[in-house]
DOVO-785733 format. One line per field, with one value per residue (C-alpha): residue number from 1; x, y, z. Coordinates in nm, 2 decimals, padded with zeros to 4 digits. Example, Ala and Ser with C-alpha at 12.3 -4.5 7.8 and 13.67 -1.06 7.14 Angstrom:
<recs>
lovo <- [1,2] .
px <- [01.23,01.37] .
py <- [-00.45,-00.11] .
pz <- [00.78,00.71] .
</recs>
This chain:
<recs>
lovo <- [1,2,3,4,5,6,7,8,9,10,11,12,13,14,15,16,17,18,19,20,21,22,23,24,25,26,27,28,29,30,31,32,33,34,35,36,37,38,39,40,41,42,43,44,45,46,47,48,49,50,51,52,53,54,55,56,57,58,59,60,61,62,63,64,65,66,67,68,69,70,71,72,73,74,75,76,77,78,79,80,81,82,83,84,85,86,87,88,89,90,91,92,93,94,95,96,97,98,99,100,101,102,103,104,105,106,107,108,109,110,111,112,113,114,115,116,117,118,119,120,121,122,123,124,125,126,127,128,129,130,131,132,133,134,135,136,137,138,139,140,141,142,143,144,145,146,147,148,149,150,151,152,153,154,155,156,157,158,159,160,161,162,163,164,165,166,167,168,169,170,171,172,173,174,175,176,177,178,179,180,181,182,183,184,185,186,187,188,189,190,191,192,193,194,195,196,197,198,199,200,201,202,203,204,205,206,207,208,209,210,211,212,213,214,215,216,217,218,219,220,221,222,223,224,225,226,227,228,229,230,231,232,233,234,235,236,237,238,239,240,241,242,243,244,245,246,247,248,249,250,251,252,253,254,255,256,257,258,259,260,261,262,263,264,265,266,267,268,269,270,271,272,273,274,275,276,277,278,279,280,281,282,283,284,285,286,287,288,289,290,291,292,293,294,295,296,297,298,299,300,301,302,303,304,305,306,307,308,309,310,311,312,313,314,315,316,317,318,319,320,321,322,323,324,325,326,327,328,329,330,331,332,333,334,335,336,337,338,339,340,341,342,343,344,345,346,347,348,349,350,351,352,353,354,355,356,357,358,359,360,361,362,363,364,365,366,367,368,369,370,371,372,373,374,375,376,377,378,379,380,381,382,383,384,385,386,387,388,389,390,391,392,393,394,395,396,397,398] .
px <- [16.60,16.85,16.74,17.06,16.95,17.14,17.03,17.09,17.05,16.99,17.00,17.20,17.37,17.34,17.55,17.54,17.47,17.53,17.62,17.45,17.42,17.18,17.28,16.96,17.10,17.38,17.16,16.95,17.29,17.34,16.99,16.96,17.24,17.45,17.72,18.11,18.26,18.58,18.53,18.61,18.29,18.04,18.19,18.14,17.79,17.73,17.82,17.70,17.30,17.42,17.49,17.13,16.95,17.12,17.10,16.77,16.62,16.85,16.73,16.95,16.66,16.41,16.43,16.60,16.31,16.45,16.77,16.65,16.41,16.74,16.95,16.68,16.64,17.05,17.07,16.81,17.00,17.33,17.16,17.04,17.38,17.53,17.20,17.25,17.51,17.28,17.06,16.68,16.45,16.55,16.29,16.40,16.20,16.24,16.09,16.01,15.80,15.86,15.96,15.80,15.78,15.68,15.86,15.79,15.40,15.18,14.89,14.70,14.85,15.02,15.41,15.59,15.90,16.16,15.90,16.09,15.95,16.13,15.90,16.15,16.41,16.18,16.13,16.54,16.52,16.26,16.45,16.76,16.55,16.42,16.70,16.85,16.58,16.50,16.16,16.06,15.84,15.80,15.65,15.54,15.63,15.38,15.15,14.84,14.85,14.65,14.40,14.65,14.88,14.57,14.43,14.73,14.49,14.36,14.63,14.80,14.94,14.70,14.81,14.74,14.38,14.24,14.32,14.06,13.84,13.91,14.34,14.25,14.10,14.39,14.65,14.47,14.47,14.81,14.91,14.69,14.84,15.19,15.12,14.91,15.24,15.47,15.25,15.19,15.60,15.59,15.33,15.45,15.83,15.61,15.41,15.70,15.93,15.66,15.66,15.37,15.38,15.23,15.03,14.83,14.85,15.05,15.12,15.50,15.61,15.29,15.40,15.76,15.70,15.46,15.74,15.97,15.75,15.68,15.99,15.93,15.80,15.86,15.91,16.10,15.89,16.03,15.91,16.07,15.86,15.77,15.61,15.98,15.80,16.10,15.91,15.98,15.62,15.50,15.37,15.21,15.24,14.93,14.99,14.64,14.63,14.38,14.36,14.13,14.27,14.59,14.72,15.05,15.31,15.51,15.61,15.31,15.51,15.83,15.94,16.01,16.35,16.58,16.91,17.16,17.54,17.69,17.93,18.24,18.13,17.85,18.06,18.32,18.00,17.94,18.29,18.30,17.97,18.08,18.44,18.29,17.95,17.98,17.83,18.04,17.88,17.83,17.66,18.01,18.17,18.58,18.86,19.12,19.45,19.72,20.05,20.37,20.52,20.84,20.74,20.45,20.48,20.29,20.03,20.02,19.61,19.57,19.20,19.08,18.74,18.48,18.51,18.14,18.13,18.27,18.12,18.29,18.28,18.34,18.52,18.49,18.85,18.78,18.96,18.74,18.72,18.64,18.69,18.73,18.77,18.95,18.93,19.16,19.12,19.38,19.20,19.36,19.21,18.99,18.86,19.06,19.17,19.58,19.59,19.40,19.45,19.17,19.27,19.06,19.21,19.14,19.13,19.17,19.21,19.29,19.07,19.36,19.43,19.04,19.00,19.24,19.06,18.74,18.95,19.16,18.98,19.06,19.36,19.44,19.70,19.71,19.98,19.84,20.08,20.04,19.99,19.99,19.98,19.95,19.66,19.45,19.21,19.19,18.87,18.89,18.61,18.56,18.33,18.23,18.22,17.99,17.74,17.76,17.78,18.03,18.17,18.36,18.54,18.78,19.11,19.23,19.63,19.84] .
py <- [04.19,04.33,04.07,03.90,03.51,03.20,02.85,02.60,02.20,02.01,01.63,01.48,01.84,02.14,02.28,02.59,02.50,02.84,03.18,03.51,03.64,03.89,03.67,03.48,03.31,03.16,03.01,02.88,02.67,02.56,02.38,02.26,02.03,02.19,02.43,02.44,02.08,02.22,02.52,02.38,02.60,02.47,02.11,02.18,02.26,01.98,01.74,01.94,01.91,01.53,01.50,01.62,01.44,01.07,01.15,01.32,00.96,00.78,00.52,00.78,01.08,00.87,00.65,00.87,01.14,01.29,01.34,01.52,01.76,01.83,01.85,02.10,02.37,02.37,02.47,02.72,02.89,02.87,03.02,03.30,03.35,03.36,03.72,03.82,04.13,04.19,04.46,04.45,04.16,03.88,03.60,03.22,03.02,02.67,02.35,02.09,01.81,01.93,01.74,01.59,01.77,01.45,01.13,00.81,00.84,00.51,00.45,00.58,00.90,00.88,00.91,00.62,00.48,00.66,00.98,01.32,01.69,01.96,02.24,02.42,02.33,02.48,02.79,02.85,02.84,03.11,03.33,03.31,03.37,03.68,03.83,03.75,03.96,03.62,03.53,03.17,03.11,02.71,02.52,02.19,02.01,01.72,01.96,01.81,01.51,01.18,00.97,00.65,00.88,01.01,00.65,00.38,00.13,00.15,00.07,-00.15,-00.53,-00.82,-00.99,-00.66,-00.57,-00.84,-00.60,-00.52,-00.20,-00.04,-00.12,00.01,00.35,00.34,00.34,00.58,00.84,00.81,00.88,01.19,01.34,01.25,01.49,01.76,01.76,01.82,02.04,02.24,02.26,02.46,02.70,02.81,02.88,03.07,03.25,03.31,03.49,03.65,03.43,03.25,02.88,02.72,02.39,02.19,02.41,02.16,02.56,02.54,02.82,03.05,02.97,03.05,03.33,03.48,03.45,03.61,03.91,03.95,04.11,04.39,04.64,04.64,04.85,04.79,04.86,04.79,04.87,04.78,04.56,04.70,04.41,04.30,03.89,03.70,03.35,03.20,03.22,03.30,03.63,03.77,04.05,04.21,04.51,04.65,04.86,05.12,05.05,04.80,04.49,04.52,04.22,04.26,03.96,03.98,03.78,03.67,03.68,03.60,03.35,03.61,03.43,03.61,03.70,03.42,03.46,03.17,02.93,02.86,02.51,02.75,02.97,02.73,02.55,02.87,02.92,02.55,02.54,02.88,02.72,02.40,02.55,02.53,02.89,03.24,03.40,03.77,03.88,04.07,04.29,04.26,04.22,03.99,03.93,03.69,03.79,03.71,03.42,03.23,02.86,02.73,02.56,02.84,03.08,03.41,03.58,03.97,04.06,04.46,04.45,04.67,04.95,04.97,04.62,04.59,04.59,04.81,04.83,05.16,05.05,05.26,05.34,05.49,05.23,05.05,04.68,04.42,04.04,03.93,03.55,03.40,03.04,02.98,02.63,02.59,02.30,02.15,02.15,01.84,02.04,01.80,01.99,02.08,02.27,02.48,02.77,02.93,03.26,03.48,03.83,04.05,04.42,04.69,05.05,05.37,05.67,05.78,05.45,05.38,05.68,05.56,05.17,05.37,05.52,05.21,04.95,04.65,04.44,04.07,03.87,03.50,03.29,02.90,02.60,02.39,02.05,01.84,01.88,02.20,02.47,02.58,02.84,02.93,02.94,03.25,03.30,03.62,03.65,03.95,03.79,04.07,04.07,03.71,03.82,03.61,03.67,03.44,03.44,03.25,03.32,03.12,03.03,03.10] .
pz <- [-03.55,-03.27,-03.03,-02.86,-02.86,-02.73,-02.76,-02.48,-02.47,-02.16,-02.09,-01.79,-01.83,-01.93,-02.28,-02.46,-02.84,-02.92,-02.72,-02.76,-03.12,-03.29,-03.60,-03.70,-03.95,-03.72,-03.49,-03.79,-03.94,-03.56,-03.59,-03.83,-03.77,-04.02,-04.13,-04.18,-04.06,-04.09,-03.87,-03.49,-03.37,-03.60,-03.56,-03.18,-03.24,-03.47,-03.18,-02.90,-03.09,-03.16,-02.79,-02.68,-03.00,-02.80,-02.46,-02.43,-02.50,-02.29,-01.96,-01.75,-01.83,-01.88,-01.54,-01.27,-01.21,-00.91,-01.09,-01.37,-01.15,-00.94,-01.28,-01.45,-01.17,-01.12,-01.48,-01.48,-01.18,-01.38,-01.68,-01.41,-01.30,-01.68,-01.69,-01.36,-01.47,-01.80,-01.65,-01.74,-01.84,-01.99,-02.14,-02.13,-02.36,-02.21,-02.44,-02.19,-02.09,-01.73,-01.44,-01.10,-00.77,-00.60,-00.64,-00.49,-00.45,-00.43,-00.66,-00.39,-00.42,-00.09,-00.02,-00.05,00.12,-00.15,-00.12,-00.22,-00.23,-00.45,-00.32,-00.12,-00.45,-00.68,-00.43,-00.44,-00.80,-00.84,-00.62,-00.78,-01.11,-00.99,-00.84,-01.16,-01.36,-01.55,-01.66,-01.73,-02.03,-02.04,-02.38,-02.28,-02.57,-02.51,-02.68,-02.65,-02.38,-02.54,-02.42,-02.40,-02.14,-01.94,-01.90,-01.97,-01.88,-02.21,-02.37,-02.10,-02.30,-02.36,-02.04,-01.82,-01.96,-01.74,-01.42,-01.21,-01.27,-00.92,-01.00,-01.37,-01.21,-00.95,-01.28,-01.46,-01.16,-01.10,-01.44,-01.46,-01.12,-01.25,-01.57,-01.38,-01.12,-01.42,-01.50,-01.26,-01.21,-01.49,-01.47,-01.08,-01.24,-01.52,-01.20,-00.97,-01.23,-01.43,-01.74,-01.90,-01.93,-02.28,-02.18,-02.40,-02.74,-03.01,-03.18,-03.04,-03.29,-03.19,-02.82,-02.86,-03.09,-02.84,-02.58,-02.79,-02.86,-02.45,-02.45,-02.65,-02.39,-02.03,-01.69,-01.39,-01.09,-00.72,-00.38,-00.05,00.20,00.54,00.64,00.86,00.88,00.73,00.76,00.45,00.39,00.02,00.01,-00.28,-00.52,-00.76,-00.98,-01.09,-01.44,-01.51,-01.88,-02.01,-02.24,-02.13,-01.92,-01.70,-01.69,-01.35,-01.08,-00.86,-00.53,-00.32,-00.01,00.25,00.33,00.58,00.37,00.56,00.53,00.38,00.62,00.48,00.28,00.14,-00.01,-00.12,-00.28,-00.41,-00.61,-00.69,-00.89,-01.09,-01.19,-01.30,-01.48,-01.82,-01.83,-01.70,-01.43,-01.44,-01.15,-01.02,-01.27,-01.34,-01.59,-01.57,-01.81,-01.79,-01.65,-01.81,-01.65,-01.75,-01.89,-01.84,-01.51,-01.32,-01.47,-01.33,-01.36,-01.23,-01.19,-01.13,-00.99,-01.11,-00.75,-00.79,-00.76,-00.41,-00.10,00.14,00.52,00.68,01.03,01.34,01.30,00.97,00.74,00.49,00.47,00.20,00.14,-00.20,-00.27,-00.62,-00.76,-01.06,-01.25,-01.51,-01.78,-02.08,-02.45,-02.31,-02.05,-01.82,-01.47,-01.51,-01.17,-00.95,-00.65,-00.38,-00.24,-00.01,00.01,00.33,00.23,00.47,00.30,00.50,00.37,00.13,-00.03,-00.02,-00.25,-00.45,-00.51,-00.57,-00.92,-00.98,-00.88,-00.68,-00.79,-00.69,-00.85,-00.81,-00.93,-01.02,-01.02,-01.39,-01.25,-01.57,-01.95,-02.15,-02.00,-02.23,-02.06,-01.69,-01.57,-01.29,-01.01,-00.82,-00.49,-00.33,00.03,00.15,-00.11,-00.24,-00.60,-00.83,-01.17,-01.34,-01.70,-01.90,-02.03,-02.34,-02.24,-02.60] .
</recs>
């Protein structure tokens, strides 16, 4: 009870089947594939779960491995950027039957022509989890992995059983190092954001109900390093307690990457991916209203940033400087693009006017031309250029 819960689906893309409610009851009707047909939110839930119940089984999922490994850690760092302004923990349950973090191996076990390696993927992932203050708790939902997956030689056709017993032994070993690797891509999300992965228990309620309960007590504990070796080597992290049967969950370690400031197709990556996520970003706080504007062939967005949001500069001359940049995407009912506008603003404040921003906050206006049809929401992106952090929200357009 109290607990703020929001369901997501995930197939070729990731959809939010319902947002954050402490209303159990809601997110009940929105699983069980039911509730008020009529109502355009449970009829967008209805064929949002539809959606997932088709294309979770589709060839696209089921044959492009590389695509869904690439397609799953993008969502999870979307979902991180969606928590990153919700300060504390926050526990993702995450059903899955994982995904590969080696493609293209031979039977042998050795890298193939088409050989790909997500390590350094998964790595970017886990640090945008943690900075995020999400923790991974996966649920393979194999449950417990028969003997016909282990060794599909056993249950290989008529025409196949006659393969030789060192090519039967080859299969069967390949198969069992393609489920330990989705395996083991689970449990290192679990261990590098302090989460505990469920492998090889069919109990999925006890597994997400014990993920649930994690939650209930936790501390915030943070040191800074003095070691100055920014390698990108793994470097790991133990806390020790003093009270027996007590077991810590916490992140096991980072990759000491150097903090690198984005080049310019970075950062417009950056903005891009936060206007076209299906998720808001809140990791910079602001407010943003629609302007009156006559007609409706330009839209007219003002946005006050958050002043503790900003990331000042104090210049040798004793102004203060910022950069602030803006996306605005104008979309139609259909979600189809109807126009669009990038802005980067270059602040410089004198001491006066800087005391004033630090009351007021920072204000940007941006003015968007209406391209085609009839806007229905503008999708507006914010980016703090000195501290990377990007907020996004939507504005429904009467």
């Amino acid at each position: 009870p109290g607990d703020r819960v929001a369901v997501y689906t995930l197939t070729n893309q990731l959809r939010v089947l319902h947002d954050y409610t402490s209303d159990i009851a809601v997110l009940r009707s929105s699983l069980q594939h039911k509730g008020n047909q009529q109502d355009p939110t449970s009829r967008a839930e209805s064929e949002a779960l539809e959606r997932f119940l088709t294309e979770s089984v589709s060839p696209n999922i089921r044959n492009f491995p590389e695509q869904r490994t690439l397609t799953t850690l993008e969502s999870l760092r979307l979902i991180a950027s969606q928590l990153a302004g919700i300060p504390g923990r926050k526990n993702l349950v995450w059903l899955s039957d994982g995904f590969p973090l080696n493609i293209g191996r031979r039977l042998n076990g050795m890298p193939g022509r088409n050989y790909q390696n997500f390590d350094d993927d998964e790595a970017r992932t886990i640090k945008v989890l943690d900075g995020a203050g999400v923790s991974i708790y996966p649920v393979d939902a194999r449950g417990l992995i028969d003997t016909f997956e282990t060794n599909p030689s056993m249950d290989a056709p008529p025409a196949s059983r006659r393969m030789s017993p060192r090519r039967a032994q080859a299969v069967d070993n390949a198969a069992q190092r393609d489920i330990a690797d989705t395996q083991n891509a689970l449990q290192q999300i679990a261990d590098g954001t302090g989460g505990v992965a469920f492998i090889g228990d069919n109990n999925l309620g006890a597994a997400i109900r014990r993920a649930v309960e994690d939650s209930s007590v936790s501390y915030t504990i943070s040191y800074s390093p003095s070691h100055n070796q920014w390698d990108g080597e793994f470097r790991e992290i133990k806390i020790k307690l003093n009270r027996s049967g007590v077991e810590a969950h916490y992140r096991k370690g980072y990759y000491a990457m150097p903090e690198q400031p984005l080049d310019a197709n970075a950062r417009a990556a950056a903005l891009t991916a936060a206007a076209e996520s299906p998720l808001p970003s809140t990791g910079l706080g602001w407010t943003g209203r629609l302007m009156p504007s006559p007609g409706i062939a330009r839209v007219a967005v003002r946005v006050i940033v958050a002043p503790s949001e900003v990331s000042f500069t104090h210049a040798a001359d004793g102004n203060w400087t910022t950069q602030l940049e803006v996306v605005v995407v104008l979309r139609d009912s259909l979600g189809i693009p109807a126009g669009h506008i990038a802005q980067t603003y270059r602040i410089t404040l004198k001491p006066e006017e800087y005391d004033q921003v630090r009351k007021d906050g920072v204000v940007l206006d941006a003015n968007v031309a209406n391209v085609a049809g009839q806007p229905a929401k503008a999708r507006v992106v914010v980016r703090d250029a000195g501290s990377g952090a990007v907020g996004s929200l939507d504005l429904p357009i009467s």
